[in-house]
N, CA, C and O atoms as a GROMACS GRO file, in nm:
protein
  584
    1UNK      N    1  -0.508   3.678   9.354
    1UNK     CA    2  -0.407   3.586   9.406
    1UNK      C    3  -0.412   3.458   9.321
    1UNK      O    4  -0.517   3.419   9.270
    2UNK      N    5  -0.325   3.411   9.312
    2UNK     CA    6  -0.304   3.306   9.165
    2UNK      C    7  -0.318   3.152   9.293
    2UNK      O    8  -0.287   3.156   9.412
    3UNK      N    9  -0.369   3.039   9.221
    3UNK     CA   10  -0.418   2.906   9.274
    3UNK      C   11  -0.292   2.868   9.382
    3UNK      O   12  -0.330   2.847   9.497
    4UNK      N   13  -0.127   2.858   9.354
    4UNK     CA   14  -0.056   2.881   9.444
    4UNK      C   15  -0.059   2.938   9.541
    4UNK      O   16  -0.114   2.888   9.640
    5UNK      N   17  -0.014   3.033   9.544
    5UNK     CA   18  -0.034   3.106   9.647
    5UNK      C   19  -0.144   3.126   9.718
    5UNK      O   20  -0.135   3.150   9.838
    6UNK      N   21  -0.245   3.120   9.664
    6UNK     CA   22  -0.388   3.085   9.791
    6UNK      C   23  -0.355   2.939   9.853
    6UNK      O   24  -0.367   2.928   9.975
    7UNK      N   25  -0.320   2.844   9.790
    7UNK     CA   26  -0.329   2.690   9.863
    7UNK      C   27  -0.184   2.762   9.969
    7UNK      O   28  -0.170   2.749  10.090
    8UNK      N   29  -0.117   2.817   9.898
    8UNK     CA   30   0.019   2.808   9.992
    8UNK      C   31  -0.034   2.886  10.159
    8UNK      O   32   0.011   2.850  10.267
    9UNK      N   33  -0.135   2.993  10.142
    9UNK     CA   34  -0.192   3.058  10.237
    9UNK      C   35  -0.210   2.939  10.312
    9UNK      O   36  -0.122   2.928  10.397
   10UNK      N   37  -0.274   2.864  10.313
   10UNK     CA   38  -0.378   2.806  10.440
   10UNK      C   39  -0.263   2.638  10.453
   10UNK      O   40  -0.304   2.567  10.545
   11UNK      N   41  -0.154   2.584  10.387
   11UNK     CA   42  -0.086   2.474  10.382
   11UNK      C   43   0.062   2.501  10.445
   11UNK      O   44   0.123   2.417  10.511
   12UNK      N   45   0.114   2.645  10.410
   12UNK     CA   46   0.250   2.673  10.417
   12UNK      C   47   0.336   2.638  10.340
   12UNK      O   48   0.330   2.676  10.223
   13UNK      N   49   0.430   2.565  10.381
   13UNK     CA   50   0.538   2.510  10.269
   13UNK      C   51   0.520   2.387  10.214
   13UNK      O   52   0.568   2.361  10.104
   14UNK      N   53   0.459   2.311  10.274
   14UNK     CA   54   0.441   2.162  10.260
   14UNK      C   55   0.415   2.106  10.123
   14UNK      O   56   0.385   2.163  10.019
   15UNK      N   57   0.437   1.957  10.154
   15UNK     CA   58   0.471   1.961   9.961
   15UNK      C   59   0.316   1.941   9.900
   15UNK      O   60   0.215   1.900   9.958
   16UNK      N   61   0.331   1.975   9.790
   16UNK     CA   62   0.173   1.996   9.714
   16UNK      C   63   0.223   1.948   9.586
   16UNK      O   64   0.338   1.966   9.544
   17UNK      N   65   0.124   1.883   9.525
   17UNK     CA   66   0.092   1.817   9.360
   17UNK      C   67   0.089   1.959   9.286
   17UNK      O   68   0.012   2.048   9.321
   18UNK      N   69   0.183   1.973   9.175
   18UNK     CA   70   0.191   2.100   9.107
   18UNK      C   71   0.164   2.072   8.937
   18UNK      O   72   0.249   2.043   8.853
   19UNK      N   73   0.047   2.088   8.925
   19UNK     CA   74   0.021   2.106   8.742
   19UNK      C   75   0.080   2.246   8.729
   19UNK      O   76   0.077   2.354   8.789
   20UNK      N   77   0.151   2.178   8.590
   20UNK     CA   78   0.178   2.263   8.492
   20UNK      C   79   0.216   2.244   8.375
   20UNK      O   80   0.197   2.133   8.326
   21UNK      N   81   0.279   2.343   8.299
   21UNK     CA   82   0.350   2.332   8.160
   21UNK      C   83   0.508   2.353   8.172
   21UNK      O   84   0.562   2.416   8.263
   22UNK      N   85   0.566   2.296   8.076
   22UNK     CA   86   0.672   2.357   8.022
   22UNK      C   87   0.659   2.376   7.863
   22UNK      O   88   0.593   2.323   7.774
   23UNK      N   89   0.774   2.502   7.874
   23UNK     CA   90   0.772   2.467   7.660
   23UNK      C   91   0.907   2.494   7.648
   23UNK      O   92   0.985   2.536   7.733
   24UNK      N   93   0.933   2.453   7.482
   24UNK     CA   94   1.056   2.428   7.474
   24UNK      C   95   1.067   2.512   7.329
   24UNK      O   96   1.031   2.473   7.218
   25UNK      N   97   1.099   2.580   7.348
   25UNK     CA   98   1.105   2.698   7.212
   25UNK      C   99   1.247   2.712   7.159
   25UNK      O  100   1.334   2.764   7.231
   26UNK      N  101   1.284   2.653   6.995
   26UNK     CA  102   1.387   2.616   6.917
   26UNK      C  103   1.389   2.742   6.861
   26UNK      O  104   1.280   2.785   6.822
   27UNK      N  105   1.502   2.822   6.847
   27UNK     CA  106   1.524   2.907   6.746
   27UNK      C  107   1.563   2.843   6.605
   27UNK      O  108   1.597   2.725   6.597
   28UNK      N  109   1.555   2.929   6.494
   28UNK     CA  110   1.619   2.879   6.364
   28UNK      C  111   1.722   2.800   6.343
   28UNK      O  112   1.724   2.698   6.273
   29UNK      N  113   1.835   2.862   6.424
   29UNK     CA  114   1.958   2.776   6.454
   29UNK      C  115   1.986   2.694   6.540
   29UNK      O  116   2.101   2.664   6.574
   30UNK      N  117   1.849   2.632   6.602
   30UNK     CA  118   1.832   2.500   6.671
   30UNK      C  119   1.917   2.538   6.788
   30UNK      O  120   2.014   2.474   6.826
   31UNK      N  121   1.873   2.647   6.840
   31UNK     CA  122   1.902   2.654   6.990
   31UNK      C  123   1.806   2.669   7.062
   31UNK      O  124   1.708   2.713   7.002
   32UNK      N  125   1.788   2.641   7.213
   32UNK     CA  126   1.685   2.632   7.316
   32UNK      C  127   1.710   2.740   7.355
   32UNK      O  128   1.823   2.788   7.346
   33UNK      N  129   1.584   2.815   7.420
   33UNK     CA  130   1.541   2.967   7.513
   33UNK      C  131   1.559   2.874   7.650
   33UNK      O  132   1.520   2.762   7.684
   34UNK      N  133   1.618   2.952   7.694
   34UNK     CA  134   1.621   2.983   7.832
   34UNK      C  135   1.580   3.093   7.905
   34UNK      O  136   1.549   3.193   7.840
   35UNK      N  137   1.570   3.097   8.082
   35UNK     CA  138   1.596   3.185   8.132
   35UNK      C  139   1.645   3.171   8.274
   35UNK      O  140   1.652   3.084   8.361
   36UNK      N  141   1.664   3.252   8.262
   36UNK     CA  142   1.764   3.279   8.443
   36UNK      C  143   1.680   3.336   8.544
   36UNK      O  144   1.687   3.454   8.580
   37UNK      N  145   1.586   3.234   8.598
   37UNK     CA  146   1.532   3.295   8.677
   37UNK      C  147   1.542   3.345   8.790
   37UNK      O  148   1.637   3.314   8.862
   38UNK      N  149   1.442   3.440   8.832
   38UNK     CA  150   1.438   3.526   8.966
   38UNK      C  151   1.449   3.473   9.110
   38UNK      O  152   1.528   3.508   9.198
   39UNK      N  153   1.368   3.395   9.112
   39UNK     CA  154   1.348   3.329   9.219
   39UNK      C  155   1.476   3.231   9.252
   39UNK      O  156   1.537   3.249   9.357
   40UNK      N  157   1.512   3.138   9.173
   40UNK     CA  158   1.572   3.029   9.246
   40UNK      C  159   1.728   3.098   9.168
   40UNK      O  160   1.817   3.031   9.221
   41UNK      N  161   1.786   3.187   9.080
   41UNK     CA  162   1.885   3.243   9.043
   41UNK      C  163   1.928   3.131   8.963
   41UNK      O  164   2.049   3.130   8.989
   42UNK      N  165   1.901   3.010   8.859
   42UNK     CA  166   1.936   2.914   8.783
   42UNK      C  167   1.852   2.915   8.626
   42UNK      O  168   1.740   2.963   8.607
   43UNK      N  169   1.930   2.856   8.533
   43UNK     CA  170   1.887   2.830   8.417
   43UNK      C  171   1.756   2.727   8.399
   43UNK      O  172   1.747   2.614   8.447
   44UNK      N  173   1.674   2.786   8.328
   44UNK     CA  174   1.559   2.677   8.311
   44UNK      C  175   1.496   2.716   8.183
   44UNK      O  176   1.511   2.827   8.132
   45UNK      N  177   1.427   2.625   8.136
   45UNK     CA  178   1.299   2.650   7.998
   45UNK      C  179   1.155   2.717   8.063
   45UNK      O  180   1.100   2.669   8.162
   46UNK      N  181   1.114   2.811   8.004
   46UNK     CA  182   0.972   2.863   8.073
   46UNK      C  183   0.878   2.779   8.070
   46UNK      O  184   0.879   2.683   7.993
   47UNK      N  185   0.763   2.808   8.170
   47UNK     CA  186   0.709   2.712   8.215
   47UNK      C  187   0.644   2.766   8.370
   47UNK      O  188   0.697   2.849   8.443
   48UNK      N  189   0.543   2.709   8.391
   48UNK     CA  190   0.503   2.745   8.535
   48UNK      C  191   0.351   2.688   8.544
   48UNK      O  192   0.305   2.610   8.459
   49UNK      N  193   0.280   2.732   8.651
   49UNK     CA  194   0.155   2.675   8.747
   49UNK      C  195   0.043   2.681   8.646
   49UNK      O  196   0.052   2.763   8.555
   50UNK      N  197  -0.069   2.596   8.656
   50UNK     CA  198  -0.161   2.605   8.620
   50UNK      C  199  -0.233   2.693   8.694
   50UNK      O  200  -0.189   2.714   8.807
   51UNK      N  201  -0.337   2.753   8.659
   51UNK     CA  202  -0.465   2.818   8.724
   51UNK      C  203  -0.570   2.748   8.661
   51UNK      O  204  -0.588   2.698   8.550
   52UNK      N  205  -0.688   2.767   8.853
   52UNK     CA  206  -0.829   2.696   8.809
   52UNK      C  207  -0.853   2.697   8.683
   52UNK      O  208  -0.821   2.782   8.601
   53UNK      N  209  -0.924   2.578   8.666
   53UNK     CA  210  -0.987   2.619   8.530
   53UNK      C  211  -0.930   2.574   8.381
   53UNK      O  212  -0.980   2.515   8.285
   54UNK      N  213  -0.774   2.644   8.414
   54UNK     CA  214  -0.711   2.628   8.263
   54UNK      C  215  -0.636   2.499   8.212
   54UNK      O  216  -0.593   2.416   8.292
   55UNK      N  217  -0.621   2.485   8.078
   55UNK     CA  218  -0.609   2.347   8.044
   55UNK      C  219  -0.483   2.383   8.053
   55UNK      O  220  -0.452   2.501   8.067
   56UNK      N  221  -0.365   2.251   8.042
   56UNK     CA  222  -0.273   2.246   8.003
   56UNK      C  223  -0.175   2.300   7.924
   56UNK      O  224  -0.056   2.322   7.947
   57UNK      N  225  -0.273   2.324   7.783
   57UNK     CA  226  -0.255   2.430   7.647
   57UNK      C  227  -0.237   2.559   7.713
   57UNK      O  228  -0.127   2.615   7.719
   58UNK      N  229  -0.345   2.605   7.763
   58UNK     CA  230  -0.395   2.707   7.789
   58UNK      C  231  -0.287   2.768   7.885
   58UNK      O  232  -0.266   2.887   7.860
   59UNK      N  233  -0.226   2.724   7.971
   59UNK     CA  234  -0.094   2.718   8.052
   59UNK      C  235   0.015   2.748   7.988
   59UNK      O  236   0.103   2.829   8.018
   60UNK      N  237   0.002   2.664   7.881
   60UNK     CA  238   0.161   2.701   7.816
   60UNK      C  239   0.149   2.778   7.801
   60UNK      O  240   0.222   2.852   7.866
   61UNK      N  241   0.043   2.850   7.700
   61UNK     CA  242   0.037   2.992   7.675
   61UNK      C  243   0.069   3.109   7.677
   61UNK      O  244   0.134   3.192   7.614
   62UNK      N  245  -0.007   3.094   7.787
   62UNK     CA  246   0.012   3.211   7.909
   62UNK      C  247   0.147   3.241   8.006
   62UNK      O  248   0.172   3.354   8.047
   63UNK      N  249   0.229   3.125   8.037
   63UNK     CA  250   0.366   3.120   8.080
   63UNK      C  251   0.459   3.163   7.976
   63UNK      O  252   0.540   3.252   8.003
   64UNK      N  253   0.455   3.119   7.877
   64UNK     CA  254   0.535   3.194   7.749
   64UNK      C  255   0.530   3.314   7.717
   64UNK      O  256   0.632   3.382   7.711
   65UNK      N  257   0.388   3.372   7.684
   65UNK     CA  258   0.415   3.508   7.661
   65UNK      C  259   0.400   3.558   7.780
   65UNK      O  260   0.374   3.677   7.769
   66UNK      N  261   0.403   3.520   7.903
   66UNK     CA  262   0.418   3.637   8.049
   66UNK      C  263   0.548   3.628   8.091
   66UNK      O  264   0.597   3.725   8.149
   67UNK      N  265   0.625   3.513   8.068
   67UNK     CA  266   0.765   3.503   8.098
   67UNK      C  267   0.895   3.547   7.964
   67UNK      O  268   1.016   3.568   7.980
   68UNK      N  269   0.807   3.549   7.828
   68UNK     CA  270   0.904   3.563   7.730
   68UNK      C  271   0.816   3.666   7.636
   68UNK      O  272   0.887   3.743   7.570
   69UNK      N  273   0.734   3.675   7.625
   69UNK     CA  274   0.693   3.810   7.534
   69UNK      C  275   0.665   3.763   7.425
   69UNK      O  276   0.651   3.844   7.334
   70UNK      N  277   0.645   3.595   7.389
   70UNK     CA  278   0.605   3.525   7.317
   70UNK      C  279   0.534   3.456   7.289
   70UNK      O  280   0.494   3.389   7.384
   71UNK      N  281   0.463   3.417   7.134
   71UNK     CA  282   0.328   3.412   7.148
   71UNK      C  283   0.285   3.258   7.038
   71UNK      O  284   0.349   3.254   6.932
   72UNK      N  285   0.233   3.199   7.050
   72UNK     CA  286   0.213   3.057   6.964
   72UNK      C  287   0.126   3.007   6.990
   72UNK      O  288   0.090   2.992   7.106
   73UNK      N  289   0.050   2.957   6.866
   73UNK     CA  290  -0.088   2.886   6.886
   73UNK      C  291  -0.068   2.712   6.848
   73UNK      O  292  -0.154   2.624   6.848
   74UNK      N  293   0.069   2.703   6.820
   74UNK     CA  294   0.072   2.574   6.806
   74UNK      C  295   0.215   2.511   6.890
   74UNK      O  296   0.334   2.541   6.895
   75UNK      N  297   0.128   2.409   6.948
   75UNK     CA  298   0.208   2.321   7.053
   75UNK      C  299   0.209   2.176   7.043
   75UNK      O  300   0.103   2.125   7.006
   76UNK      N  301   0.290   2.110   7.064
   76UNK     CA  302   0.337   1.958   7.040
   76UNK      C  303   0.363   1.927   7.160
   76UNK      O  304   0.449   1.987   7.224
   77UNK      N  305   0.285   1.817   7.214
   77UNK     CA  306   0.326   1.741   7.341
   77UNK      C  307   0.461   1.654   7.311
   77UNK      O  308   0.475   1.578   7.215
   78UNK      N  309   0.560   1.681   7.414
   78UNK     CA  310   0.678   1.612   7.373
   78UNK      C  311   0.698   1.483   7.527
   78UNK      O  312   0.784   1.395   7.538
   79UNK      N  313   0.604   1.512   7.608
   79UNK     CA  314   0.598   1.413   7.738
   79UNK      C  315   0.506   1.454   7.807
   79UNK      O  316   0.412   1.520   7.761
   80UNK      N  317   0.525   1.407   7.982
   80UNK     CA  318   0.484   1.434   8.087
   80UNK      C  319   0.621   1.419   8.193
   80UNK      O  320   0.708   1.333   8.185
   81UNK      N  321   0.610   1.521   8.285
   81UNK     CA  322   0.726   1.536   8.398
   81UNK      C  323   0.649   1.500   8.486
   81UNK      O  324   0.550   1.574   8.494
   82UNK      N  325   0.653   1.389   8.582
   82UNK     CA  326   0.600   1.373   8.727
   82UNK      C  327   0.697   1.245   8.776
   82UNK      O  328   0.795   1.189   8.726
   83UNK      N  329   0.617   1.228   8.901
   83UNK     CA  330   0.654   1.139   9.008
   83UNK      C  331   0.802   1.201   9.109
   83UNK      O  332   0.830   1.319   9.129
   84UNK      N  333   0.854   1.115   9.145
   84UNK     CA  334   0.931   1.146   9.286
   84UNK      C  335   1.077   1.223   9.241
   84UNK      O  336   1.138   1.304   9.310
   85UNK      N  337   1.114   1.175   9.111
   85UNK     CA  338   1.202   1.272   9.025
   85UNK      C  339   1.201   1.414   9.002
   85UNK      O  340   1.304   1.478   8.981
   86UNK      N  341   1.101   1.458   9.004
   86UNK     CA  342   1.005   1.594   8.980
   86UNK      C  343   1.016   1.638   9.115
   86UNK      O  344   0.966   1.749   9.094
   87UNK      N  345   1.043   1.641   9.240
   87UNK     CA  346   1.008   1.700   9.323
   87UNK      C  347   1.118   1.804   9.352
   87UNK      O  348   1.238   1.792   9.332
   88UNK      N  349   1.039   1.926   9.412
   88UNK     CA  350   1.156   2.038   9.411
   88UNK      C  351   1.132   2.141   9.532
   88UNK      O  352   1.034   2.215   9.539
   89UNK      N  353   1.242   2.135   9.635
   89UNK     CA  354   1.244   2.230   9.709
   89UNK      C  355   1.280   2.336   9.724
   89UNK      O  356   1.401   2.344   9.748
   90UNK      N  357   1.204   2.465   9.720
   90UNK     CA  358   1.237   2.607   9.659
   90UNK      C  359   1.326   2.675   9.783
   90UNK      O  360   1.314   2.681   9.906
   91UNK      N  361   1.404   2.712   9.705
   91UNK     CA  362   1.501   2.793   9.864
   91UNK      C  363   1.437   2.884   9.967
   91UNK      O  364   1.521   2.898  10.057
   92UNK      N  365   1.314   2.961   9.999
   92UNK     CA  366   1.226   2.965  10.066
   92UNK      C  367   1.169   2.864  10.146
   92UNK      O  368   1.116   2.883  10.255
   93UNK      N  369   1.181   2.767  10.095
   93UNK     CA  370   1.095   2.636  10.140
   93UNK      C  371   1.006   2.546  10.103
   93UNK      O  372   0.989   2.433  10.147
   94UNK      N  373   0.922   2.629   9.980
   94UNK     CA  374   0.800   2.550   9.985
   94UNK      C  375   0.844   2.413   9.893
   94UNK      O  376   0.952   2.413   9.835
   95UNK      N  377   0.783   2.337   9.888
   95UNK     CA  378   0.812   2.172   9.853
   95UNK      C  379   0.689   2.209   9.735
   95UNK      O  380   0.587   2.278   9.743
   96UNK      N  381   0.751   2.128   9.622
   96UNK     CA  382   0.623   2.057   9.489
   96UNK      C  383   0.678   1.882   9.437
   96UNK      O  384   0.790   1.830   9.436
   97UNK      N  385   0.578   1.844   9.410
   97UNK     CA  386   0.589   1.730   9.353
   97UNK      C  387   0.545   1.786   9.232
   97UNK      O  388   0.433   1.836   9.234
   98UNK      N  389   0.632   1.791   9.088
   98UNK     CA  390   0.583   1.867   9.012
   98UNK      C  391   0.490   1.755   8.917
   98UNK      O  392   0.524   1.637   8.908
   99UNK      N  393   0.383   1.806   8.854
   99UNK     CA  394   0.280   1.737   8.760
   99UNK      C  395   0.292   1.824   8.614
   99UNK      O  396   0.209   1.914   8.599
  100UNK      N  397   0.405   1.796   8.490
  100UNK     CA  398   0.395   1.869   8.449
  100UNK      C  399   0.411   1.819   8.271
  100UNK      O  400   0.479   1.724   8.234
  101UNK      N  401   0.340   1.900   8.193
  101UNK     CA  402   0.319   1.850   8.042
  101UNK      C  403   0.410   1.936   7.986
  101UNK      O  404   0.427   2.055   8.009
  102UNK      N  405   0.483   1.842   7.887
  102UNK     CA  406   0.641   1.952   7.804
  102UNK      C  407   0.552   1.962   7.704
  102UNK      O  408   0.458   1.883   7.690
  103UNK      N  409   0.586   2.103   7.593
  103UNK     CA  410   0.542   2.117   7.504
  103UNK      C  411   0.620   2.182   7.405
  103UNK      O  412   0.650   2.294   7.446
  104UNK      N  413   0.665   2.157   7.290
  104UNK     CA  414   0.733   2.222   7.239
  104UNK      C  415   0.660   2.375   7.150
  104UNK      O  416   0.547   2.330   7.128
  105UNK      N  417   0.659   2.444   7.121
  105UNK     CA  418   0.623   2.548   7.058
  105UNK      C  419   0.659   2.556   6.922
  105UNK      O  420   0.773   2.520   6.895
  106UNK      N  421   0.572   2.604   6.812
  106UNK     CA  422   0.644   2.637   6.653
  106UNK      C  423   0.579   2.753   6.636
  106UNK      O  424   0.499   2.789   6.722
  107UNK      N  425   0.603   2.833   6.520
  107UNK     CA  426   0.555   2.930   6.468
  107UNK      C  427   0.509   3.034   6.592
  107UNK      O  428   0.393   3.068   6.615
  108UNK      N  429   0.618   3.073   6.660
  108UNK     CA  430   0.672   3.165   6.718
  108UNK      C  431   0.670   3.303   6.645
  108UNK      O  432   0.732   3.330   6.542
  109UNK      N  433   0.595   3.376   6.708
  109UNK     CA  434   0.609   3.554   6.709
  109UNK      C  435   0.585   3.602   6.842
  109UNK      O  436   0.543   3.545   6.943
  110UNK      N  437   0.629   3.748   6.814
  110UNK     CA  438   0.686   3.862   6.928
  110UNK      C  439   0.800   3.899   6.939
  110UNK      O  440   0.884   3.858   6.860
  111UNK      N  441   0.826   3.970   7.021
  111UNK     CA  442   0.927   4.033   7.097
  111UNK      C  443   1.006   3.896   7.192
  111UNK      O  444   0.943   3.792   7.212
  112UNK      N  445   1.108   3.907   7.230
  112UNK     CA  446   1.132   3.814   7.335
  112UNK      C  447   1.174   3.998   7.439
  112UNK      O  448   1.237   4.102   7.419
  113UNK      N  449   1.062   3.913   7.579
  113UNK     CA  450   1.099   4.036   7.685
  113UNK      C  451   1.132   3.961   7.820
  113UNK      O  452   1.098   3.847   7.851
  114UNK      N  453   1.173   4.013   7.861
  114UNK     CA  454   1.167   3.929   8.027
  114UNK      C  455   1.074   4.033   8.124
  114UNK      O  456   1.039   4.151   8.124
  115UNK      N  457   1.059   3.924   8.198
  115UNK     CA  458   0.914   3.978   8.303
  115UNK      C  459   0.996   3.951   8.454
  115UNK      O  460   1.108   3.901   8.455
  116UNK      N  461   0.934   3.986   8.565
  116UNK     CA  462   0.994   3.994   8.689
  116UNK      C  463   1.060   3.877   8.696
  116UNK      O  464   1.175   3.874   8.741
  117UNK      N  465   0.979   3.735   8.641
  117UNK     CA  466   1.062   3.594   8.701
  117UNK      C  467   1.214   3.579   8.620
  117UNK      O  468   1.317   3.520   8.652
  118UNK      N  469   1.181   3.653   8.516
  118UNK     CA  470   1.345   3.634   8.475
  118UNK      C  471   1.432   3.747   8.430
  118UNK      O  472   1.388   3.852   8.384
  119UNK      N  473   1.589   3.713   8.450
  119UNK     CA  474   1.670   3.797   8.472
  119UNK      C  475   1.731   3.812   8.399
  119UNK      O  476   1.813   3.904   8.404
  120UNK      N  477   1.718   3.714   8.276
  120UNK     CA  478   1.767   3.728   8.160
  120UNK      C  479   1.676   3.604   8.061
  120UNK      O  480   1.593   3.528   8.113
  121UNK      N  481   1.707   3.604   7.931
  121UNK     CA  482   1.658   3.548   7.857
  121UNK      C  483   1.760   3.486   7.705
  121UNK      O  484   1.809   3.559   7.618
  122UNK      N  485   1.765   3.387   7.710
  122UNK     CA  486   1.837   3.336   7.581
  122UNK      C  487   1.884   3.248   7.483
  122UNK      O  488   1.925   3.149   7.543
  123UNK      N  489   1.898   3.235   7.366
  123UNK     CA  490   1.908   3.100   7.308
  123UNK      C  491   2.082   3.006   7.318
  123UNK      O  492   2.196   3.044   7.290
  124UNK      N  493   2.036   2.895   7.362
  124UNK     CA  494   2.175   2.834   7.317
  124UNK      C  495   2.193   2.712   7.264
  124UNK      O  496   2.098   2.633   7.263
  125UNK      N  497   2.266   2.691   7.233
  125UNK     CA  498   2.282   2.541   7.186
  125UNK      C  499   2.311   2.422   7.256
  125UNK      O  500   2.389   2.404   7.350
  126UNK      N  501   2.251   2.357   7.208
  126UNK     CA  502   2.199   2.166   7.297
  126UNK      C  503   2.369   2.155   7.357
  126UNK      O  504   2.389   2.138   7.477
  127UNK      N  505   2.481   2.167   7.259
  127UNK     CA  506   2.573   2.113   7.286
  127UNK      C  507   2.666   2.235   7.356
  127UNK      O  508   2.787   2.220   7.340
  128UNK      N  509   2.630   2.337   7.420
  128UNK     CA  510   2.670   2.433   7.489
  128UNK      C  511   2.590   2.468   7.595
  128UNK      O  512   2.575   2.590   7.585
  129UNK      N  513   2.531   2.428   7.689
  129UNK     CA  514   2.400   2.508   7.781
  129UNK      C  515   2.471   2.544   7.907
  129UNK      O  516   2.582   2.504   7.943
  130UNK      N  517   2.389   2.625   7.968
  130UNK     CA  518   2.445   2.649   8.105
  130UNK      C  519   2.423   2.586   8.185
  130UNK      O  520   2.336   2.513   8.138
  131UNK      N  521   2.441   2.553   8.294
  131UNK     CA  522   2.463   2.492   8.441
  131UNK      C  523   2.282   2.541   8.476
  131UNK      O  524   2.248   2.653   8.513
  132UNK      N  525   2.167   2.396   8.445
  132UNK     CA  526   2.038   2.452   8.429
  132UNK      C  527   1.994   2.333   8.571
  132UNK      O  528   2.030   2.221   8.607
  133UNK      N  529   1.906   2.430   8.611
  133UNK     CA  530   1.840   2.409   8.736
  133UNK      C  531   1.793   2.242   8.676
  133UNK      O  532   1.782   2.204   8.559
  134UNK      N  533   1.769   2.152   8.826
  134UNK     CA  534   1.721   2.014   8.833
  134UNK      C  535   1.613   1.970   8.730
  134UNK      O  536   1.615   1.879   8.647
  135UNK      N  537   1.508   2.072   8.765
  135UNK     CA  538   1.385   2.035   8.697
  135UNK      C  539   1.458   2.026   8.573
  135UNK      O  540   1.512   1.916   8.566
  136UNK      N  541   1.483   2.105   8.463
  136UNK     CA  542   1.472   2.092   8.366
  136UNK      C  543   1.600   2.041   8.304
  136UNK      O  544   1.607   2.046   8.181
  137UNK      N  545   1.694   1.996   8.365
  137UNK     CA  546   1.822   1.899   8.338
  137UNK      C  547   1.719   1.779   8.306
  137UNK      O  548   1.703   1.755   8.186
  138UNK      N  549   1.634   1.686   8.414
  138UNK     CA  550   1.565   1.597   8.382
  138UNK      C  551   1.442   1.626   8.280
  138UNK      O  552   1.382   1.529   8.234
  139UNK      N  553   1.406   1.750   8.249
  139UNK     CA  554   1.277   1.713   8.134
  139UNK      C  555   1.371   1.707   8.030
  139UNK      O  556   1.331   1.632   7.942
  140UNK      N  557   1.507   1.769   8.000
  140UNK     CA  558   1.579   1.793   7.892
  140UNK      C  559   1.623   1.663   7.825
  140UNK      O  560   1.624   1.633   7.706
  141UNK      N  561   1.669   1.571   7.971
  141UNK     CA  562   1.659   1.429   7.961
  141UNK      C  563   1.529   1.342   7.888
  141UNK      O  564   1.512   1.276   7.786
  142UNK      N  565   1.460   1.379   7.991
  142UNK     CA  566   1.329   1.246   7.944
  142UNK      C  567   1.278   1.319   7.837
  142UNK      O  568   1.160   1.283   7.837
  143UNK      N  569   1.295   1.420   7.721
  143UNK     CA  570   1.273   1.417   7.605
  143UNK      C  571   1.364   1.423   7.550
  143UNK      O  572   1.354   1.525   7.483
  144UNK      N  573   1.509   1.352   7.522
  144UNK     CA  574   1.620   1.315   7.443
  144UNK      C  575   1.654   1.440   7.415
  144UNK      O  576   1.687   1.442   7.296
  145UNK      N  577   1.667   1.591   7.483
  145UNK     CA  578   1.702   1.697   7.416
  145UNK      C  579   1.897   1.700   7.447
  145UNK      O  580   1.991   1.748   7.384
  146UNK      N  581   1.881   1.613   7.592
  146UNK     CA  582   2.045   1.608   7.624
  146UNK      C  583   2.077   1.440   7.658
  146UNK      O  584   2.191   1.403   7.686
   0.00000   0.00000   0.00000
């Protein structure tokens, strides 16, 4: 059972401090990956929860190639996402105050695959995007990407 979902066991929905990552992965032709995720059915950049233990880095990581089939050892801090802006109520219910480090990604290999959280996967351009979930309208913001 992953650090979420155990705290969510014994708290319920209530809002909780959420570390994590995001990354922001540029194709050649300077378009952003997306995906359409499962859960909340909206556009976002991958990204998700920390587990005990793991650093920040170590997060991105692992959210990238489990959500995109992609793989990079080099990452660039491009911010931090927190405070009362960050907070997000999941259509289920549960509440986060999100705590979260953007990272951009380079020297990208793999496959791009999608995994259960997403329903699709894809690149587009800064000056074309889709209709993208809260969270990441504002990280897209507070790193000058829009």
């Amino acid at each position: 059972m992953n650090y979420i979902k155990s705290l969510r066991s014994m708290i319920g929905t209530r809002p909780i401090i959420a570390p994590g990552s995001a990354i922001i992965v540029m194709s050649k032709e300077n378009e952003l990956l997306l995906q359409l995720r499962s859960d909340t059915k909206d556009w976002g950049i991958p990204g998700g929860g920390m587990e005990l233990g793991d650093s920040f880095e170590e997060t991105a990581k692992k959210e990238l190639y489990e959500e995109t089939g992609l793989i990079t050892n080099h990452l660039e801090i491009l911010g931090v996402a927190s405070g009362k802006e960050f907070y997000y109520k999941f259509p289920h219910g549960d509440e986060i105050y999100n705590a979260t480090v953007i990272f951009k990604a380079s020297k990208v290999t793999g496959n791009i695959k999608k995994d259960e959280e997403s329903l699709e996967l894809a690149y587009f351009p800064l000056d074309s995007l889709p209709e993208l979930n809260y969270t990441t309208q504002k990280i897209l913001e507070k790193i000058g990407y829009i």
